[in-house]
C-alpha positions as CSV (number, residue, x, y, z in Angstrom):
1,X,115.5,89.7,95.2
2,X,116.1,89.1,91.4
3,X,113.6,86.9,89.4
4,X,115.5,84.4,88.9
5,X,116.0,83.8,92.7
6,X,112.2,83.9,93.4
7,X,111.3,81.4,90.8
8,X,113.9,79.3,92.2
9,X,112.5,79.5,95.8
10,X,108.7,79.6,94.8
11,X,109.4,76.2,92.8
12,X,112.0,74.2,95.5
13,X,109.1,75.3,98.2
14,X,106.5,73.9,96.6
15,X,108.5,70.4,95.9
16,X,108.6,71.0,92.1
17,X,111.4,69.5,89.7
18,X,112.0,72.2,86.4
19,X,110.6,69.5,84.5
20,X,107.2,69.2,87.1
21,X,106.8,73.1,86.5
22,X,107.6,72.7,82.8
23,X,104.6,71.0,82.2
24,X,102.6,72.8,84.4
25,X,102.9,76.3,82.6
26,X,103.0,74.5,79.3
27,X,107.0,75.5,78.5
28,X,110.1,73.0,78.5
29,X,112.2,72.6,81.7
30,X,115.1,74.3,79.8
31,X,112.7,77.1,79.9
32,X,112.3,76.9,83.4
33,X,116.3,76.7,83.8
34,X,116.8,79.6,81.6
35,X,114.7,81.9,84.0
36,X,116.5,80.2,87.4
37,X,120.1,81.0,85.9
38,X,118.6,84.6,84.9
39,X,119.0,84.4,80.7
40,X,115.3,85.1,80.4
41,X,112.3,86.2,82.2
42,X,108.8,84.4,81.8
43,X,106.4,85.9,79.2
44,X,103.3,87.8,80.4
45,X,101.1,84.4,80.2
46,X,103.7,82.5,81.8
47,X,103.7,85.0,84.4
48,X,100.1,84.7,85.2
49,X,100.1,81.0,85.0
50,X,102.9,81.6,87.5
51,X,101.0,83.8,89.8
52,X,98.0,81.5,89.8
53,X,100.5,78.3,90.9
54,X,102.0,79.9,93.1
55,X,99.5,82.1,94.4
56,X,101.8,85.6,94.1
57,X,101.5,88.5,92.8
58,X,103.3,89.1,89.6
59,X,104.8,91.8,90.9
60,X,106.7,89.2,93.7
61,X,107.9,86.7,90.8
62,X,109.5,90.2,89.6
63,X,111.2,90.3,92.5
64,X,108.5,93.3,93.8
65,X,110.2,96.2,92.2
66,X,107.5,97.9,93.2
67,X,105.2,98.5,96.6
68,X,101.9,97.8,95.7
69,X,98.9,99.6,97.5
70,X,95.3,98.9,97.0
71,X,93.9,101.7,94.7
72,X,90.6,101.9,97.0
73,X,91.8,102.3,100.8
74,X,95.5,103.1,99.9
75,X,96.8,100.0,102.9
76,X,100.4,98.5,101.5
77,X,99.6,95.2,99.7
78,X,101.3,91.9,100.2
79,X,100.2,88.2,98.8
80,X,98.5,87.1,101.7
81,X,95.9,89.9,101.0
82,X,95.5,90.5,97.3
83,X,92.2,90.5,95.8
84,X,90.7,87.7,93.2
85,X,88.9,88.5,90.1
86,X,85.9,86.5,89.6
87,X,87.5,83.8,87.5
88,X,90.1,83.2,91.0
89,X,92.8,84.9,89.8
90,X,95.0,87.3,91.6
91,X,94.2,91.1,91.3
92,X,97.0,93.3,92.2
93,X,95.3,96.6,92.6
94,X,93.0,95.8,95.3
95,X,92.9,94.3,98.9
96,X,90.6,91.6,99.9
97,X,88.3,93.6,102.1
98,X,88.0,96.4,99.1
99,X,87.4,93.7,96.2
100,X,86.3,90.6,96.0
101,X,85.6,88.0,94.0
102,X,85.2,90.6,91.3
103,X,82.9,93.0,93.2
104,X,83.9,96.1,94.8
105,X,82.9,96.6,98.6
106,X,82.8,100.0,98.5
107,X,81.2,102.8,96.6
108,X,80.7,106.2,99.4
109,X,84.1,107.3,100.6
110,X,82.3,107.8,103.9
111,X,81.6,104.9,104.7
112,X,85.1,103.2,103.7
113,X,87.0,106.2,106.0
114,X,84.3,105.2,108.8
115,X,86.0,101.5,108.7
116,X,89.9,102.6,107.9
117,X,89.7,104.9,111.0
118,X,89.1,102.5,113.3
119,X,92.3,100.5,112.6
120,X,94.3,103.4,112.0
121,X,93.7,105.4,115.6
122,X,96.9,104.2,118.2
123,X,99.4,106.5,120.1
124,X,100.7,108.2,116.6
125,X,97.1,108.6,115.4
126,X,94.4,110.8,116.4
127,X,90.7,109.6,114.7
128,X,90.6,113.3,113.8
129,X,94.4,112.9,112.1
130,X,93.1,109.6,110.7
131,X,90.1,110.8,109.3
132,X,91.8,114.2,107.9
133,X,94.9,112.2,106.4
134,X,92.1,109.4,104.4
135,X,89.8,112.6,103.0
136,X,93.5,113.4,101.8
137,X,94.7,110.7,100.6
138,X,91.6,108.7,99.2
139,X,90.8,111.0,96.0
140,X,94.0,110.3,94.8
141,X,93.6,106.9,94.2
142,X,92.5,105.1,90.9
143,X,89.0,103.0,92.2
144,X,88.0,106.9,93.7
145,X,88.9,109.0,90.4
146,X,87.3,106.7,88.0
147,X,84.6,106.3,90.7
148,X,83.9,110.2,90.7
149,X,84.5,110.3,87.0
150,X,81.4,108.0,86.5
151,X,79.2,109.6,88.9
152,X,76.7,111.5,88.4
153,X,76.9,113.7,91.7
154,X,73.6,111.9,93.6
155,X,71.7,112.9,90.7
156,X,70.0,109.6,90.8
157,X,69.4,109.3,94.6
158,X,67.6,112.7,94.0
């Protein structure tokens, strides 16, 4: 779906004129009718004002040109189970269960494969397959490379 067409559905759905919109992210409703006939796209601060309204990701009023999947567990992410940053607004790097309200849940790989595996084992999925594939995949992901780049290797604990 183009931009234009999701800011068109977001604001009919949510029983806003252009000019109700307008004045809620602080622009003029030709503004608003610019972006619904596709001339121009919202700024980055329009976008997040946006986002917050609406309560999307920036990456749907894009039109999701990309799949998003949280950077700690690796699940698919869709609106309904982005992560907020303290101050309530959307984060689109995380899920809910892996950050929220601007704290992380998880800091041992353990102990987050220990809760994916559970959900992951069915009739395609061995716990052995599941638990093999998240050791794999896991690593690869930003929270767990910055998270091994600022540890210290137990040091501490010792």
């Amino acid at each position: 779906m183009n931009t234009k067409d999701v800011l068109y559905d977001l604001r009919t759905k949510n029983g806003l004129s252009q000019e109700d919109l307008a004045e809620k992210v602080f622009v003029t409703r030709q503004a608003v009718s610019r972006w619904e006939n596709g001339d121009t796209v919202p700024n980055t601060e329009t976008l997040k004002l946006l986002s917050n309204l609406y309560n999307v990701s920036i990456n749907t009023l894009l039109g999701s040109p990309r799949q998003l999947i949280c950077q700690c567990c690796g699940m698919p992410l869709e609106d309904s189970i982005l992560s907020r940053n303290k101050d309530g607004s959307i984060n689109e790097d995380y899920c809910q269960w892996c950050y929220a309200d601007g704290n992380y849940t998880y800091s041992n790989m353990d102990d987050l494969i220990d809760v994916c595996v559970h959900h992951m084992v069915n009739d395609r999925f061995t716990e052995s397959q599941a638990r093999e594939y998240m050791k794999q995949m896991l690593p690869k992901l930003n929270y767990w490379k910055k998270h091994d780049a600022s540890s210290d290797n137990n040091e501490f604990e010792r």
